[in-house]
VEXNUMAR-794350 format. One record per residue: x, y, z of N, C-alpha, C, O in turn; residue in three letters. Coordinates in steps of 0.1 Angstrom, whole numbers, padded with zeros to 4 digits, always signed. Example, Ala and Ser with C-alpha at 12.3 -4.5 7.8 and 13.67 -1.06 7.14 Angstrom:
VEXNUMAR-794350
+0132-0057+0078+0123-0045+0078+0132-0033+0078+0142-0033+0085ALA;+0128-0022+0071+0137-0011+0071+0129+0000+0079+0134+0011+0080SER;
***
This chain:
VEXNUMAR-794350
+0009-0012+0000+0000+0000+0000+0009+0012+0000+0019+0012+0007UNK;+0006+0022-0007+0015+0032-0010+0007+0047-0003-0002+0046+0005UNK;+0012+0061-0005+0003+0068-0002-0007+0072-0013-0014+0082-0010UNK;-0008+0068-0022-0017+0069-0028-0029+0062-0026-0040+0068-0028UNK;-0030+0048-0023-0039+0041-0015-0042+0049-0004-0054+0048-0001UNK;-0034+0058+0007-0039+0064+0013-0047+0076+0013-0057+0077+0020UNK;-0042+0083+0005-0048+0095+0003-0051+0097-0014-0042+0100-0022UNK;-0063+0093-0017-0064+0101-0032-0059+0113-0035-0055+0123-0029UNK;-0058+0109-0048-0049+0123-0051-0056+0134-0048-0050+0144-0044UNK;-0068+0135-0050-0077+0149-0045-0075+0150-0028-0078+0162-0025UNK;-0071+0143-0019-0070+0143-0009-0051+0148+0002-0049+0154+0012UNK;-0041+0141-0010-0027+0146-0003-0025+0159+0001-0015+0160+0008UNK;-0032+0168-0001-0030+0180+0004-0034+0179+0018-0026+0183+0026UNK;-0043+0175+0021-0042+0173+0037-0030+0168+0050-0027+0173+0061UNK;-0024+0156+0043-0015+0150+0049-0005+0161+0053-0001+0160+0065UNK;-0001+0169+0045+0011+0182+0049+0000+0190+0060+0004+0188+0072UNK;-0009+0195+0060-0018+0197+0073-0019+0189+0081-0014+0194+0091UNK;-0023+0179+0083-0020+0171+0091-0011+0169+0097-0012+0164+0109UNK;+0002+0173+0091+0014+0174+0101+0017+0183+0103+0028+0183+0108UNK;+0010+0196+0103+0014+0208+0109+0005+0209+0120+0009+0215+0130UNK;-0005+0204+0120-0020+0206+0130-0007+0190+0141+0004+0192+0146UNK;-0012+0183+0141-0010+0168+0150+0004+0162+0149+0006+0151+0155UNK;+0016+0171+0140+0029+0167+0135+0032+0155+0130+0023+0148+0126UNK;+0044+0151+0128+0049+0141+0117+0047+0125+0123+0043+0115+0117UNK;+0051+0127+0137+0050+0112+0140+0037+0111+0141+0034+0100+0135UNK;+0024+0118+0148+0010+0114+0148+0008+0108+0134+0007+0096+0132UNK;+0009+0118+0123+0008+0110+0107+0014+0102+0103+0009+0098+0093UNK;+0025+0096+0105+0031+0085+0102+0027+0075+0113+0030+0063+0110UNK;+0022+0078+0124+0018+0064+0133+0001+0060+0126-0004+0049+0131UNK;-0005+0066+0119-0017+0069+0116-0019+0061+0098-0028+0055+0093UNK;-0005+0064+0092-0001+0060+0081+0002+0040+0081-0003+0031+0075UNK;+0011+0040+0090+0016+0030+0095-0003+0022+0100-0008+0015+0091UNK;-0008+0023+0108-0021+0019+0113-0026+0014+0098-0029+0003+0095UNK;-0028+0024+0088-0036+0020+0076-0033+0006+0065-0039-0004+0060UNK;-0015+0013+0066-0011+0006+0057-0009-0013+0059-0007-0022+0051UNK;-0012-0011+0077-0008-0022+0082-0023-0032+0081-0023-0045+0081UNK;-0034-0026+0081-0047-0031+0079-0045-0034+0067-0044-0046+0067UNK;-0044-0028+0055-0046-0034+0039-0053-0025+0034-0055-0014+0040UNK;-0057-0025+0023-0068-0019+0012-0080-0024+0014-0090-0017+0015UNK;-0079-0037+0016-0097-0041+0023-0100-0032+0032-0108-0024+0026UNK;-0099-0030+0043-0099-0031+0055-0104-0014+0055-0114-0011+0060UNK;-0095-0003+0049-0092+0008+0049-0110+0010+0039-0119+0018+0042UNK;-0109+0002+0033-0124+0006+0019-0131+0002+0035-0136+0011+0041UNK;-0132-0008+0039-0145-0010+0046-0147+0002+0058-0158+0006+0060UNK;-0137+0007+0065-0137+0019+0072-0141+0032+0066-0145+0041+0074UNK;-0142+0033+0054-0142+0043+0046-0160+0042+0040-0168+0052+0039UNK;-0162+0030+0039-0179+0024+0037-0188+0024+0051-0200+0025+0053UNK;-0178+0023+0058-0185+0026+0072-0188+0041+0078-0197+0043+0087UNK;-0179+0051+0073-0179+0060+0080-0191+0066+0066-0200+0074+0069UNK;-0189+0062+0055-0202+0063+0046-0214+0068+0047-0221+0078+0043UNK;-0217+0053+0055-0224+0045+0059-0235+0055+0070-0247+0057+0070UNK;-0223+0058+0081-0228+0064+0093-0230+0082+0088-0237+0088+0096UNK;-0225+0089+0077-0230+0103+0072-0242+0102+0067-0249+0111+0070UNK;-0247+0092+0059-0260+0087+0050-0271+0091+0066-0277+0101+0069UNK;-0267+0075+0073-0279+0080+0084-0280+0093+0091-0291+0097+0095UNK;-0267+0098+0094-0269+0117+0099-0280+0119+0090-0290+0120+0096UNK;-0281+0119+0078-0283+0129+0067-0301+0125+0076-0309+0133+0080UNK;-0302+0109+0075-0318+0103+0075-0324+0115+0090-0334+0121+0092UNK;-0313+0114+0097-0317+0120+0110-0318+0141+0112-0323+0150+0119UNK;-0313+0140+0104-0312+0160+0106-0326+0164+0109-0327+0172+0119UNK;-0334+0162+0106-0344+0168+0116-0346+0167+0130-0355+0173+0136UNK;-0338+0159+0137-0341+0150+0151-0332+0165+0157-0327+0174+0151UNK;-0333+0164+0171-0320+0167+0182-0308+0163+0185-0305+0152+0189UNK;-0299+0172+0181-0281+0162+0177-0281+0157+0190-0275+0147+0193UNK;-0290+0162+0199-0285+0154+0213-0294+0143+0219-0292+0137+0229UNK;-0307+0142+0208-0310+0125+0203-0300+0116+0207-0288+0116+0204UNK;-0309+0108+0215-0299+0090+0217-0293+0089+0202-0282+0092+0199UNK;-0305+0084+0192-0300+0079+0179-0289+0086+0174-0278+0080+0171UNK;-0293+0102+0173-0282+0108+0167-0265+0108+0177-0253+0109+0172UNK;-0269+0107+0190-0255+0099+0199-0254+0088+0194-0242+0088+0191UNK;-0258+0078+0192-0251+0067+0190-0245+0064+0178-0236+0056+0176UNK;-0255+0073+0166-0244+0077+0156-0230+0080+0153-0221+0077+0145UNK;-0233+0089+0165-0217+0099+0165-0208+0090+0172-0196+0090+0168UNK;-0211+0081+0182-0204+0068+0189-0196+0064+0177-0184+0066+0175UNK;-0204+0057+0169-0199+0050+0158-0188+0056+0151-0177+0051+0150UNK;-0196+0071+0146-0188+0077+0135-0172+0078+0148-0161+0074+0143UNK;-0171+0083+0159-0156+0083+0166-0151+0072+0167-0140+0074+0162UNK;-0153+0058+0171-0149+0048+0174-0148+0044+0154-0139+0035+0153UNK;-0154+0047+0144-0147+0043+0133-0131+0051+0127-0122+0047+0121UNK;-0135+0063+0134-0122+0074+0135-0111+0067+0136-0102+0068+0128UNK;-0111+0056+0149-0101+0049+0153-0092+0034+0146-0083+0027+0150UNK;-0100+0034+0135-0094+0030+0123-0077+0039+0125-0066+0038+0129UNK;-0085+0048+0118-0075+0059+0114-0060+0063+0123-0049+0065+0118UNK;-0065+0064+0138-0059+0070+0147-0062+0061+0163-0073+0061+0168UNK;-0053+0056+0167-0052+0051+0177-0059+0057+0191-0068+0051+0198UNK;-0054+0069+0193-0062+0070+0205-0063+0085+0200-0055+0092+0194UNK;-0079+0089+0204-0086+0103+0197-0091+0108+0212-0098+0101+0219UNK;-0086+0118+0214-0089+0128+0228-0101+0134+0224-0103+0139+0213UNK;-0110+0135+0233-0122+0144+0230-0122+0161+0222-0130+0166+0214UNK;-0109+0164+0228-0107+0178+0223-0107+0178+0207-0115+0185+0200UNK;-0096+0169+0202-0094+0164+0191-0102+0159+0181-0100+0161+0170UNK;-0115+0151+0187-0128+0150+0180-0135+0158+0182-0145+0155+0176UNK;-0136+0170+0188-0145+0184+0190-0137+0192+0180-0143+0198+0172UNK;-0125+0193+0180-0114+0200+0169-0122+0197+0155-0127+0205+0148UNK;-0121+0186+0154-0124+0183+0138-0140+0183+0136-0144+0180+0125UNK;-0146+0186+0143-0163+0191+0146-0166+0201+0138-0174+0203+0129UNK;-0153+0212+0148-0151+0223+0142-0154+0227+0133-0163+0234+0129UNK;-0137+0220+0126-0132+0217+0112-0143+0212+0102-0141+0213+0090UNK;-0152+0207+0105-0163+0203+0094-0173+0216+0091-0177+0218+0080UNK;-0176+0223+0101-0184+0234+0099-0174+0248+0096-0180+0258+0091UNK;-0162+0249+0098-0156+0261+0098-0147+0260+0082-0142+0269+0074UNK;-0146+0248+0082-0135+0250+0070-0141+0246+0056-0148+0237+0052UNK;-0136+0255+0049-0149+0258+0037-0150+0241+0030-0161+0236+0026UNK;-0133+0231+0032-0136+0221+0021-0145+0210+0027-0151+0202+0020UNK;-0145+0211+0041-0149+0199+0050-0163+0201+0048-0169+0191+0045UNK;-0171+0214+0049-0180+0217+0051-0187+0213+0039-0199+0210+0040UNK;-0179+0213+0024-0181+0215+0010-0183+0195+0013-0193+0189+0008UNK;-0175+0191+0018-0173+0174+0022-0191+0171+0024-0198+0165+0016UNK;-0196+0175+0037-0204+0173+0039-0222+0179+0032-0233+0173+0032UNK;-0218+0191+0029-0231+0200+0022-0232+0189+0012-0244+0186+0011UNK;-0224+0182+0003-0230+0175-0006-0240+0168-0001-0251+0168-0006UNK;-0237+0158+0012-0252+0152+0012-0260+0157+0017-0271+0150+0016UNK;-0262+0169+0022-0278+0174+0025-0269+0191+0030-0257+0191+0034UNK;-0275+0201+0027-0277+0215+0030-0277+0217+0044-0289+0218+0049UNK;-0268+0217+0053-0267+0217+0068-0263+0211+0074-0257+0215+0085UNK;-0263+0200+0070-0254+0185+0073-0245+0188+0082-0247+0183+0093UNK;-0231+0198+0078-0221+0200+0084-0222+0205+0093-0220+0196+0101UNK;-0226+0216+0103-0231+0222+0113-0242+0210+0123-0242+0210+0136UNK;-0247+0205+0116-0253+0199+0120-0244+0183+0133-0245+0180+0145UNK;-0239+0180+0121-0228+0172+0122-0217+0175+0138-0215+0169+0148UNK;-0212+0190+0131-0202+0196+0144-0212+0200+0159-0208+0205+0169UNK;-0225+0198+0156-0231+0204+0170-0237+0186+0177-0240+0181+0187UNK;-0238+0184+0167-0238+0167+0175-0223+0160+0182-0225+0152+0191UNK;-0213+0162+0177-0198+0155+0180-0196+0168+0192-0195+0163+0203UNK;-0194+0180+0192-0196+0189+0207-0205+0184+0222-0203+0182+0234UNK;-0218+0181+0212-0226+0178+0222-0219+0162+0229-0219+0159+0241UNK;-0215+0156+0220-0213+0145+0224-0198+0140+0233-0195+0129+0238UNK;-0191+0152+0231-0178+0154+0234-0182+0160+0250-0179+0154+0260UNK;-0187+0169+0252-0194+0174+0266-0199+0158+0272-0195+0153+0282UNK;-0206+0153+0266-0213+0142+0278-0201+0131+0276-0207+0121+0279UNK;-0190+0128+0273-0184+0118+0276-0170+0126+0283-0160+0119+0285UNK;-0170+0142+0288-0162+0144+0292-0166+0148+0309-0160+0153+0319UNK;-0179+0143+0306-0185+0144+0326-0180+0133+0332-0182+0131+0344UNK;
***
C-alpha cells in the first residue's frame, strides 16, 4: 500500500496539514495503522464511515442530542479509530469544528444534504461534553 492508496490524489494536500496541526510522528503512526490493515480493510472503514453520514443525513431533523443521533456519533468516533489510535475528545471536537468552519470539510459534507455539516459539528460537541462528565 502506498500513499496513494492512502490518500487520493484529491486528498494529499491534507497530509502536509495534518502534520502541521497533529505533527509528523502522529501522521506516520496513523499512516503505519492504515497501511498495516490493507486496502480491504481501509475501503470498509471508509464504507463505514459512509455509511454512518448517510444516516446523519436520515436524521437532521431530530435533536443532535438524540440518543440515535448519539449513538451515531459513537460510531462515527470509534470508526475514527481505524484511522488514529487514541482520539482525545478535544481532538474530536477539533475536527467538529473543522467540518463546519472549514470551507472544504464543510463543502465534504453540504453535498449530502444543506446543513449536514453544522449539523454534524453540534452533534460531536454535544457529544464530546457528555463523555467528558
Amino acid at each position: 500500500m502506498n500513499q496513494d492508496d492512502i490518500y487520493p490524489s484529491d486528498n494529499l494536500q491534507y497530509r502536509d496539514e495534518a502534520i502541521k496541526r497533529w505533527g509528523e510522528d502522529s501522521v506516520k503512526k496513523s499512516e503505519a495503522r492504515i497501511e498495516q490493515a490493507g486496502p480491504e480493510r481501509l475501503r470498509q472503514a471508509n464504507m463505514e464511515g459512509e455509511a454512518i453520514v448517510g444516516k446523519l443525513v436520515d436524521l437532521m431533523e431530530a435533536d443532535p442530542a438524540s440518543d440515535k443521533v448519539q449513538q451515531l456519533i459513537e460510531r462515527f468516533y470509534q470508526n475514527k479509530h481505524f484511522y488514529i489510535e487514541e482520539i482525545p475528545l478535544e481532538m474530536f471536537r477539533g475536527w467538529g469544528q473543522m467540518y463546519a468552519a472549514d470551507p472544504r470539510f464543510r463543502a465534504n459534507y453540504e453535498k449530502y444534504a444543506e446543513g449536514l455539516a453544522d449539523f454534524v459539528s453540534e452533534a460531536i460537541s454535544i457529544y464530546c461534553d457528555s463523555k467528558a462528565k
